[in-house]
C-alpha positions in Angstrom: -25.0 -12.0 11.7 -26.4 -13.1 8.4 -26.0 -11.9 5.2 -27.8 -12.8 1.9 -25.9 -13.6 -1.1 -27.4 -11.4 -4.0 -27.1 -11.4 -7.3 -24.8 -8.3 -9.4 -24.7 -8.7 -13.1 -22.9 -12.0 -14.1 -21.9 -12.8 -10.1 -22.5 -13.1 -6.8 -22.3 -10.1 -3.9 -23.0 -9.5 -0.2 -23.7 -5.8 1.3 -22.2 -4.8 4.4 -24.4 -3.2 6.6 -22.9 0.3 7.5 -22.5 -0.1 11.1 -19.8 -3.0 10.4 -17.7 -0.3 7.9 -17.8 2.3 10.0 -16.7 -0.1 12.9 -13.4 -1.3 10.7 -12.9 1.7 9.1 -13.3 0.8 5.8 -14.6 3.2 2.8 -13.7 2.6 -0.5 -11.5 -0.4 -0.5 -11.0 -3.3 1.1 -8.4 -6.2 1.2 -10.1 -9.3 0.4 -9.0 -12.8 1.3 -9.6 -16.7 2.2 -8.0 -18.1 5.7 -8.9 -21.2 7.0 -12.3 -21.7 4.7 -12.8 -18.4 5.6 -13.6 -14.9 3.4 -11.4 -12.2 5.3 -12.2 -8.4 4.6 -9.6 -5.8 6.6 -8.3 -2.2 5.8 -6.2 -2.4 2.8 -1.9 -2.5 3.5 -0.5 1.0 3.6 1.8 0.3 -0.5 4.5 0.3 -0.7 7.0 3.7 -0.1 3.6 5.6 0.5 4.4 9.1 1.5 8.1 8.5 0.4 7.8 11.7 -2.6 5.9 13.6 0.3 9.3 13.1 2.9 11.5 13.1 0.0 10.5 16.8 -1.0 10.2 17.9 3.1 14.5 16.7 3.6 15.0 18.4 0.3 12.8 21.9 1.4 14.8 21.4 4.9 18.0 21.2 3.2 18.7 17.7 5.1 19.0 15.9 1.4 23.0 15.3 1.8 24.4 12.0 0.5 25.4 9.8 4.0 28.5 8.2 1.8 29.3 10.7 0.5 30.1 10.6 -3.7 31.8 7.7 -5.5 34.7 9.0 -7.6 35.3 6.7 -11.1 39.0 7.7 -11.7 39.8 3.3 -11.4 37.4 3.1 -14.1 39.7 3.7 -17.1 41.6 0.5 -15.9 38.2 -1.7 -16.0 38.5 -4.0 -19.2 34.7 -5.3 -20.3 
């Protein structure tokens, strides 16, 4: 397929033809870039610690927040010279 390079403002854009979004799934965003001379568009990487608040607050609601060490006292601390 062929696609005209057009004019925007003060650069240079192509439109993708809907068929092609709907077929990668892309909507708002995409992840934009060159391998091997060529221009690579694919679905954006999930960022980082997405949905880590979200499970955070569900272990906290289900009570399953407990420290897996266990607390660190400080009582050797007073000997500690700086």
């Amino acid at each position: 397929m062929h696609i005209a390079i057009r004019p925007f403002g003060n650069s240079r854009g192509i439109v993708i033809p809907k068929p092609l979004l709907i077929q990668l799934g892309l909507e708002d965003e995409a992840e934009v870039s060159i391998e091997n001379d060529a221009l690579v568009i694919r679905k954006p990487a999930q960022a980082a610690r997405a949905g880590w608040s979200e499970a955070a607050k569900a272990l906290a609601q289900a009570h399953d927040d407990v420290l897996e060490m266990g607390d660190f006292g400080n009582e050797a601390d007073k000997d500690m010279k700086w």
